[in-house]
N, C-alpha and C positions, 0 to 999 in steps of 0.2 A: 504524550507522545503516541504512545494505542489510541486515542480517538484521532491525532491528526493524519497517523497512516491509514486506518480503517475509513477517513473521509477521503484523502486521496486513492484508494483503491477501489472506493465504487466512481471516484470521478474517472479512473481509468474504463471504467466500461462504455461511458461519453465516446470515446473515439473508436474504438471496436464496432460499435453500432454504427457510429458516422461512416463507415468504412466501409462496413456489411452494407449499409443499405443506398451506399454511393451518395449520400446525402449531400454529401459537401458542404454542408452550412462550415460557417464561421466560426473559428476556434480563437479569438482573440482575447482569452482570458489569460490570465497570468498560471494559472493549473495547467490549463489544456496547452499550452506552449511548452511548458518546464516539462509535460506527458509527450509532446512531441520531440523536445529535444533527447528525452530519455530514449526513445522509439530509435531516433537516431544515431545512434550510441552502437547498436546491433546493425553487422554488416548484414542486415536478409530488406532483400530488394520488394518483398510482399509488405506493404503498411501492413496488411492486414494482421498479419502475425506477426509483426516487429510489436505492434501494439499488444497484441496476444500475450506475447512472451514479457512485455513490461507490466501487465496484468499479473503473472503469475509471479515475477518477481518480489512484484509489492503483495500478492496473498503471502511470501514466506517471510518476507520481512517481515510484516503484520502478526504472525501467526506467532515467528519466535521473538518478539514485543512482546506478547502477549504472555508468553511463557519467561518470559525475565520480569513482567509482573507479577505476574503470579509467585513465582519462587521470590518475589520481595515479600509477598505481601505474609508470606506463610513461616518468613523466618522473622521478621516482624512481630508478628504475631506469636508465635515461640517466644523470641526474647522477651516479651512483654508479660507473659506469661508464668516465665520461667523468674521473671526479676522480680514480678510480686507474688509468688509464691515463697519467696525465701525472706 
């Protein structure tokens, strides 16, 4: 689940850039759609920062992912510890 947001959060940076540099290419991927339809979700009339703000959405989800593994992996590790120590 942490590597599948951590890969959709740098694909969020794909359309940020696309945007920045007016590129316009083609976003016909199944990611880049599902990152647009997110983008669309927020009433702000700039792509640029509707994209923006779906960027830093998915860094906090990511981040507190990250921190509900981590606190798995560390009481895991206590019980496991604790069960073959007795």
């Amino acid at each position: 689940m942490v590597g599948g947001l951590e890969a959709l959060n740098l694909a969020a940076i794909y359309p940020i850039l696309n945007t920045a540099f007016e590129a316009d290419s083609g976003q016909s991927n199944v990611i880049f759609s599902l990152l647009e339809s997110m983008a669309d979700v927020f009433p702000i009339e700039d792509e640029f920062v509707a994209y923006c703000v779906v960027f830093l959405v998915l860094a906090i989800l990511t981040f507190a992912a990250k921190l509900a593994l981590l606190k798995f992996k560390v009481n895991l590790g206590a019980d496991l510890v604790t069960e073959n120590q007795s």
